[in-house]
N, C-alpha and C positions, 0 to 999 in steps of 0.2 A: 504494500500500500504506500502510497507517495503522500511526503510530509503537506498536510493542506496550507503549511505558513511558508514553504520553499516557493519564492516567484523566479522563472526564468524555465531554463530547460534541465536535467536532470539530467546526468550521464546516461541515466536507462531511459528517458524520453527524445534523445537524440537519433533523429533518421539519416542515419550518416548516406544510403542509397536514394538519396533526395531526384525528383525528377527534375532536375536541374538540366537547363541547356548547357550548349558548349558554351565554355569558359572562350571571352574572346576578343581580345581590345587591338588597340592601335600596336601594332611592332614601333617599337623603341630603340634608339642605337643610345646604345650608355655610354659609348667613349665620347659621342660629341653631344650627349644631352638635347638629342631632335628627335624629332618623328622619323621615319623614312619612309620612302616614296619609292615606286617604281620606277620604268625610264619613261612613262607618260608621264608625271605628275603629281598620278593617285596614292592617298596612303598605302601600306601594309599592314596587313592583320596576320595576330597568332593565334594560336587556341590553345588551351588544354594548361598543361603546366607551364609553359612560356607565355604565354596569356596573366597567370599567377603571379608572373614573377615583373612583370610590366607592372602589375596593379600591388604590388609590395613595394617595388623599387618607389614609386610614386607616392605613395602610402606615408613610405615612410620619410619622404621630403617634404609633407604637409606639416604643419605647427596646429595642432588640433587647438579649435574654437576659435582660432585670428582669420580664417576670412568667412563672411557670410556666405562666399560660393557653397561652402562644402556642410553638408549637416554635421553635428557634433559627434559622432560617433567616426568621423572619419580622418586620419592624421594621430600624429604621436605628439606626446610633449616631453619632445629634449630641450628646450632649453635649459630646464634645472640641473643638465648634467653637461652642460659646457661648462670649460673653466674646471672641471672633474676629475681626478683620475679615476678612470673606469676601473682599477685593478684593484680593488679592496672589495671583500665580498660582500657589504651590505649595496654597495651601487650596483654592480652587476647583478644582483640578485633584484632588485630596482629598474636594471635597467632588462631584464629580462621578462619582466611582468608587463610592464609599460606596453615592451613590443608584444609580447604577447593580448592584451586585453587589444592593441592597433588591428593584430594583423586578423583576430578570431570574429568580427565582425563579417568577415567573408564568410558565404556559404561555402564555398569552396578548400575551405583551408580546416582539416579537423582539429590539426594537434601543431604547435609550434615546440619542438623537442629540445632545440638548445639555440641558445644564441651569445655565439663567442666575438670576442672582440678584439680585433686585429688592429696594431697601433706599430703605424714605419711614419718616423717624423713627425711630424702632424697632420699624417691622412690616418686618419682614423676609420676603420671599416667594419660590419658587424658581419657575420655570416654565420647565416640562419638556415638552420636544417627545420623543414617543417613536410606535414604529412598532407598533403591534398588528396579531394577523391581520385587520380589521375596516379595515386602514387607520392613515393616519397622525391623530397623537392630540396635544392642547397641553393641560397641564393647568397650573393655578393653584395651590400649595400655603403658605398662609403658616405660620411654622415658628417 
């Protein structure tokens, strides 16, 4: 019997085989931070875990609640952890919920597993292993 005070979804009320469409946005080049285009003109689209990793990558360059485009559920809030060293485990522990509570709003995204954080000079990058219905997923995000 399920607690009548628990609001949200419950791990056993979770329909992980959701009839969900294909996953599927704009193709994205991450070295030069554009869209890409065919040799007409036209966008590119991805689907499926590539599609996921468009919509993380982006996700996670949103500053959740600073602009009205985006409903509040969408974007992370790093600012409180610039100026940070990520390497003491109450931050990472911190900064691993954050991204997680970001990326679990996707239907598409079940379980976000770890997310480590890679530090050369001062590019900073997080790279996130997380489980999509598609399969399991490692993406690249530098921050």
């Amino acid at each position: 019997m399920s607690n009548p005070f628990m609001k949200g979804n419950t791990p056993s009320s979770i329909d992980v085989n959701k009839n969900l469409p294909l996953c599927k946005e704009l193709a994205w080049d991450f070295q030069r931070d554009t869209y890409q285009y065919d040799r007409n003109g036209n966008h590119k689209y991805v689907t499926g875990n590539d599609a996921i990793k468009v919509w993380v990558w982006k996700t996670l360059r949103v500053e959740r609640y600073r602009y009205r485009a985006y409903y509040d559920d969408y974007g992370i809030e790093f600012e409180q952890f610039v100026g940070k060293k990520p390497n003491d485990t109450p931050s990472q522990y911190d900064l691993f919920e954050y991204v997680k509570d970001a990326l679990l709003v996707n239907p598409y995204i079940i379980n976000v597993d770890a997310v480590n954080v890679i530090q050369e000079h001062k590019i900073i990058t997080l790279q996130i292993e997380l489980q999509t219905i598609y399969g399991p997923n490692t993406i690249g995000v530098e921050v």
